[in-house]
MARMAR-739764 format. One record per residue (C-alpha): residue number from 1; residue in one letter; z, x, y. Coordinates in pm, 1 decimal, padded with zeros to 6 digits. Example, Ala and Ser with C-alpha at 12.3 -4.5 7.8 and 13.67 -1.06 7.14 Angstrom:
<rs>
{1; a; {00780.0; 01230.0; -00450.0}},
{2; s; {00714.0; 01367.0; -00106.0}},
</rs>
This chain:
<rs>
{1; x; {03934.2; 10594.9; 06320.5}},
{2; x; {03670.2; 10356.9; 06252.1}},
{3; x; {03692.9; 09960.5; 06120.8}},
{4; x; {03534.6; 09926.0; 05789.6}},
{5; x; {03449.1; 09584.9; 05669.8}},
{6; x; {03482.5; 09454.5; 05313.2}},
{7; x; {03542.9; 09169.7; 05063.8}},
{8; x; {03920.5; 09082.5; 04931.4}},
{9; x; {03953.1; 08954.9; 04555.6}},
{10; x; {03950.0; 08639.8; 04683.9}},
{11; x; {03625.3; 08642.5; 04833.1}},
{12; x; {03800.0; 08666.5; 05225.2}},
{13; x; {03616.6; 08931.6; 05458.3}},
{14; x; {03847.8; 09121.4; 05589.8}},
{15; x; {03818.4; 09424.2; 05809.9}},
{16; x; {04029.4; 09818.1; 05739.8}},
{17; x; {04046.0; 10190.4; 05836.8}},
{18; x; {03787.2; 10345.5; 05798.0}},
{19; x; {03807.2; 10740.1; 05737.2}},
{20; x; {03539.1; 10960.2; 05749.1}},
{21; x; {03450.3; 11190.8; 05462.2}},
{22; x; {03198.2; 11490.7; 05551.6}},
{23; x; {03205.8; 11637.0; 05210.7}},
{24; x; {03101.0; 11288.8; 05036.1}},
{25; x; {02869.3; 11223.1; 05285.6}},
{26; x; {02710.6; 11562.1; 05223.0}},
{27; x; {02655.1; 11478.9; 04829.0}},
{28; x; {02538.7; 11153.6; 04870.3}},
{29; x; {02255.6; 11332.9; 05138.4}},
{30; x; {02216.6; 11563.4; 04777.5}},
{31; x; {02199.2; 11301.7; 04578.0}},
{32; x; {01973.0; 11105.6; 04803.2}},
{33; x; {01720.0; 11377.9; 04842.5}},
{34; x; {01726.8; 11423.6; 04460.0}},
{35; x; {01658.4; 11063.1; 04405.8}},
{36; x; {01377.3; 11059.8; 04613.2}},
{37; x; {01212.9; 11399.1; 04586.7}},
{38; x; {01224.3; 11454.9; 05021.8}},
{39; x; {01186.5; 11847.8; 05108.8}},
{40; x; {01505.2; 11991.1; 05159.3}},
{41; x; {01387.1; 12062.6; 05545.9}},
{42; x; {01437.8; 11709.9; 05616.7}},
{43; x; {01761.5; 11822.8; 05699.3}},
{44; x; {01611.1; 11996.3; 06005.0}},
{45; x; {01362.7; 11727.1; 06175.8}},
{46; x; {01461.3; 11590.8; 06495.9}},
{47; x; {01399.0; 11233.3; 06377.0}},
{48; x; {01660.1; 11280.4; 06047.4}},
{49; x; {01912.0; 11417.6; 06291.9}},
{50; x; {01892.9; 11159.9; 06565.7}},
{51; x; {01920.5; 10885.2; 06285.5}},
{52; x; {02238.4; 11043.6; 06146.8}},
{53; x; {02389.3; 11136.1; 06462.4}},
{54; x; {02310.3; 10716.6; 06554.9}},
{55; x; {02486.4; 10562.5; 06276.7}},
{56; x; {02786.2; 10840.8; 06257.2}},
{57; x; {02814.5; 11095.2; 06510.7}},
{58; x; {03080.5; 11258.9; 06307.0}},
{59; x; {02871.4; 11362.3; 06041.2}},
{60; x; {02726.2; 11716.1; 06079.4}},
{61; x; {02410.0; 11760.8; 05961.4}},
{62; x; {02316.3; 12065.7; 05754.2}},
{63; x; {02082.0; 12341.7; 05721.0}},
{64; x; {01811.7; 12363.6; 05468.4}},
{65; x; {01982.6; 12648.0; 05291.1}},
{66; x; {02323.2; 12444.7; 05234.8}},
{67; x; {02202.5; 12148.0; 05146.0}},
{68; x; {02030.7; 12335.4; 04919.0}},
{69; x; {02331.4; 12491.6; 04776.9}},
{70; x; {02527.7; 12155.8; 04767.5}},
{71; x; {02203.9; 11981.2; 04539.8}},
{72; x; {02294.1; 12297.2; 04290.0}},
{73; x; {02634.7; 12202.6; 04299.1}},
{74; x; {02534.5; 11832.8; 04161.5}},
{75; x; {02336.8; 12017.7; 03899.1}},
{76; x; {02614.7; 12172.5; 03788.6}},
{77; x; {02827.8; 11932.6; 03757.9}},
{78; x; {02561.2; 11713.7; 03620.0}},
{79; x; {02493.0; 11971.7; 03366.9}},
{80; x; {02844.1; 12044.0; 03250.4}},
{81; x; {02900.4; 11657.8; 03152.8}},
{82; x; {02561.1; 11643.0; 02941.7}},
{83; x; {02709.2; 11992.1; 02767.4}},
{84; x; {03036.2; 11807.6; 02757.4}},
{85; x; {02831.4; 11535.0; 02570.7}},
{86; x; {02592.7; 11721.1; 02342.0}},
{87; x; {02921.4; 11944.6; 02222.3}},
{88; x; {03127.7; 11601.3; 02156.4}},
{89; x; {02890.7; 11431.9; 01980.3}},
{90; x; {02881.4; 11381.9; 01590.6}},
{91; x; {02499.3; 11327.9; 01564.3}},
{92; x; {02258.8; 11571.6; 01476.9}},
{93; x; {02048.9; 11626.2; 01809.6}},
{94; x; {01642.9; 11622.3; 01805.1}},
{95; x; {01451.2; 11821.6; 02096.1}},
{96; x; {01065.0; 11759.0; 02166.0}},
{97; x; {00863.3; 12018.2; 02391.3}},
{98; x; {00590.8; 11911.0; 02617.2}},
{99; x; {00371.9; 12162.2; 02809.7}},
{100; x; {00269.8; 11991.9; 03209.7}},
{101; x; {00017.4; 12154.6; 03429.2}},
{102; x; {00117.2; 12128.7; 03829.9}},
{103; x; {-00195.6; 12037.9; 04076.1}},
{104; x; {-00165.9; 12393.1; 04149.0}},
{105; x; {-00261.8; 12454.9; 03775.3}},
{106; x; {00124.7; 12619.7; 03700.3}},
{107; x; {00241.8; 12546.3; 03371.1}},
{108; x; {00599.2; 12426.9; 03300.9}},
{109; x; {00781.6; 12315.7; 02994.2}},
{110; x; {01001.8; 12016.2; 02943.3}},
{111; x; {01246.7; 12042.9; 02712.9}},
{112; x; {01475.0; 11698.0; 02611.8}},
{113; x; {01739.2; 11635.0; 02381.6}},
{114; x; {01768.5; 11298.7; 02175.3}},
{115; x; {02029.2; 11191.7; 01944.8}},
{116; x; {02260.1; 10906.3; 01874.5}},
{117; x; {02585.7; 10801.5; 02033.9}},
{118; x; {02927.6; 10659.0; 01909.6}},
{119; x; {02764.5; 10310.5; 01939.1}},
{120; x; {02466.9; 10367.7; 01752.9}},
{121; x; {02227.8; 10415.7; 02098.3}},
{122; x; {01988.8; 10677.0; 02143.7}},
{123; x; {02049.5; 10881.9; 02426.5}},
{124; x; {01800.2; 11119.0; 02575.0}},
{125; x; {01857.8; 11440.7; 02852.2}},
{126; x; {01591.1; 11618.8; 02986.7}},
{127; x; {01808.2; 11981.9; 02868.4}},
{128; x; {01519.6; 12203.9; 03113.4}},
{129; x; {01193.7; 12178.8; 03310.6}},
{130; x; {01115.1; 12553.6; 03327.6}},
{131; x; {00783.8; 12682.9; 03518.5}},
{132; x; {00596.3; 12948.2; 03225.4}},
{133; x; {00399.8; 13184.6; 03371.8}},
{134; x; {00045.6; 13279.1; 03212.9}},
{135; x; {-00044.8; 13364.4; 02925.0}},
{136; x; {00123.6; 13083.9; 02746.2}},
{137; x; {00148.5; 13275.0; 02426.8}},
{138; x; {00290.4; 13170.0; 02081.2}},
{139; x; {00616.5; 13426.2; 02169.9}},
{140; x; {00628.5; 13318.8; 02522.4}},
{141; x; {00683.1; 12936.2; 02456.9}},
{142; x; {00872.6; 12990.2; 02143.1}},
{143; x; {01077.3; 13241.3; 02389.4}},
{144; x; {01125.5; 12958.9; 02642.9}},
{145; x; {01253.8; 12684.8; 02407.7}},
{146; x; {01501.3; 12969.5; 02189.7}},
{147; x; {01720.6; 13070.7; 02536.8}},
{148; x; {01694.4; 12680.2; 02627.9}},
{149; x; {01840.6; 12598.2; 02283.3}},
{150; x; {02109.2; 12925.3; 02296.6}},
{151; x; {02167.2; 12807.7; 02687.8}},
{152; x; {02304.6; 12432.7; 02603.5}},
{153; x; {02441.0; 12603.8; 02249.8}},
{154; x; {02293.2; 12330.4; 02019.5}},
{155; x; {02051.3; 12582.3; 01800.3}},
{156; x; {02346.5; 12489.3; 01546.4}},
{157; x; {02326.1; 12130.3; 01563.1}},
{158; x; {01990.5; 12042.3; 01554.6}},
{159; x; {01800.1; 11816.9; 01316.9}},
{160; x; {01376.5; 11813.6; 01438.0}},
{161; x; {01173.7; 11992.1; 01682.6}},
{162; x; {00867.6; 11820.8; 01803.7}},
{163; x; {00586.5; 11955.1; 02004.5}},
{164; x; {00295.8; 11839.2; 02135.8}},
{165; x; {-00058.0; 11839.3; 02050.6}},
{166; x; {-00146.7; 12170.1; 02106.0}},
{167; x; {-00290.4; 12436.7; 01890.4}},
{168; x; {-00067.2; 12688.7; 01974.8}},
{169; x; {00215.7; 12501.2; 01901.0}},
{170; x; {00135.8; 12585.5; 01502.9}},
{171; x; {00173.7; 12930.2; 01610.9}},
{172; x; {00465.5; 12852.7; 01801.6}},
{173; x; {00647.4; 12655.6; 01540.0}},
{174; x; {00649.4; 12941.5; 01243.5}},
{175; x; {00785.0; 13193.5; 01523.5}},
{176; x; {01075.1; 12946.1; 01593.3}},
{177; x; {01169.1; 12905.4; 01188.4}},
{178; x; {01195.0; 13277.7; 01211.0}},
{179; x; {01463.0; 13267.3; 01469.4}},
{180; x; {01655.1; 12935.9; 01402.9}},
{181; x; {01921.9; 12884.0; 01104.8}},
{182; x; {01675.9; 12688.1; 00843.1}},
{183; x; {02079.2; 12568.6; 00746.8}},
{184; x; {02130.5; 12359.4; 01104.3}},
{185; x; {01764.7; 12179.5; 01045.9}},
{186; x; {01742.9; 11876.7; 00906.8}},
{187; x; {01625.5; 11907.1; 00484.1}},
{188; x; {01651.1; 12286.3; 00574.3}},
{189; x; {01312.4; 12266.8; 00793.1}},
{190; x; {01114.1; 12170.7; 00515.2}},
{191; x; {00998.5; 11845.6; 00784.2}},
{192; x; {00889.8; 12100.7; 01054.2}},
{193; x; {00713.1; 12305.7; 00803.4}},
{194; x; {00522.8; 12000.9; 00642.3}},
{195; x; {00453.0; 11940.6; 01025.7}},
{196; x; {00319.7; 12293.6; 01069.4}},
{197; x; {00117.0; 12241.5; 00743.5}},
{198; x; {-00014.3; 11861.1; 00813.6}},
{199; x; {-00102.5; 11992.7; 01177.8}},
{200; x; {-00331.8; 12290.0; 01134.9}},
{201; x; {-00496.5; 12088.6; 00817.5}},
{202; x; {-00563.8; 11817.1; 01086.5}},
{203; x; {-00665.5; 12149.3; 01349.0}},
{204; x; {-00961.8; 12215.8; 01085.9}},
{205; x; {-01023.9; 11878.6; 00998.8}},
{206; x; {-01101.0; 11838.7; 01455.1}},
{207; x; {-01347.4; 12156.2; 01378.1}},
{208; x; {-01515.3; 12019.7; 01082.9}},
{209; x; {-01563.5; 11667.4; 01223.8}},
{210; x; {-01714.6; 11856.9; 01528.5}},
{211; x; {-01944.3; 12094.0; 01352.1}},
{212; x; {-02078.5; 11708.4; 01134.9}},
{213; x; {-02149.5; 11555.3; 01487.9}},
{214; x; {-02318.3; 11854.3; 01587.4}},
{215; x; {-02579.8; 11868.1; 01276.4}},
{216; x; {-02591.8; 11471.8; 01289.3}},
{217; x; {-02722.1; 11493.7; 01683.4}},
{218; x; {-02995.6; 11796.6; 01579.8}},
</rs>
């Protein structure tokens, strides 16, 4: 048993038992290494385990594989109060896509949900941050975002689906009205069409603009 120092109501330090909890000091070294981005084999440097073994001898340090397991089980816990949220909620719920290339030139997809809360905030979730192998095809991406969508169950509920800037994403956009109830999108989908529409007009308007400079500079 250990003495454990805190503050009374009254402002008084006083001093109490102290019990040890392996299990909560094993999430918090999940949550920790989460917050921070470390490599899960800080776990297994010398330095790491000295420190821990300095400040609480009780606490048994991990391997890389469990701590790995015990940052999956914050994820899905994590992840079950956000679908918890998303299935509660009486607002319609608007996703945007944005494609991010890695250093090592990987591409991955984020995926987040926005809508409004019970008090009139706007809430936001990153839903998935999925790596998509090459090609990144029309059907792959569209692929990608429809088993996100099915995954957190809100292909029902949504209301707009914004993508980035990309030229693909026209492509990607008509296969996704083809596989989503026009019925759960806000005005039926006629906004993401118009969006479809305005975007490739502004696609060849970028091409036409280009081919002008080009005769200009001659």
């Amino acid at each position: 048993m250990f003495l454990n120092q805190f503050k009374e109501p009254s402002g008084r330090i006083a001093m109490g038992a102290f019990d040890f909890d392996q299990e909560k000091g094993r999430t918090e070294l999940a949550n920790m290494i989460i917050l921070h981005e470390y490599p899960l084999s800080m776990v297994e440097h010398t330095g790491f385990r000295k420190f821990c073994n300095t400040i609480q001898p009780l606490f048994k340090v991990v391997s890389r594989n469990t701590i790995k397991a015990d940052i999956l089980k914050v994820y899905d816990y994590e992840r079950t109060k956000v679908m918890g949220l998303l299935e509660r909620t009486n607002s319609r719920i608007a996703v945007t896509t944005d494609m991010w290339t890695s250093n090592q030139k990987k591409g991955f997809m984020a995926i987040t949900a926005h809508y409004i809360d019970d008090s009139w905030r706007l809430q936001s979730r990153i839903l998935r941050f999925i790596y998509v192998p090459c090609p990144h095809t029309a059907e792959s991406l569209s692929t990608v975002l429809m088993d996100c969508l099915f995954d957190w169950n809100i292909d029902q509920k949504l209301s707009t689906l914004t993508a980035d800037n990309c030229t693909m994403n026209y492509a990607m956009i008509n296969i996704m009205l083809d596989k989503i109830s026009l019925g759960s999108l806000l005005l039926n989908a006629r906004v993401l069409r118009e969006f479809a529409i305005v975007f490739h007009i502004g696609q060849q308007h970028q091409k036409e603009l280009k081919l002008l400079r080009q005769l200009h500079d001659k």
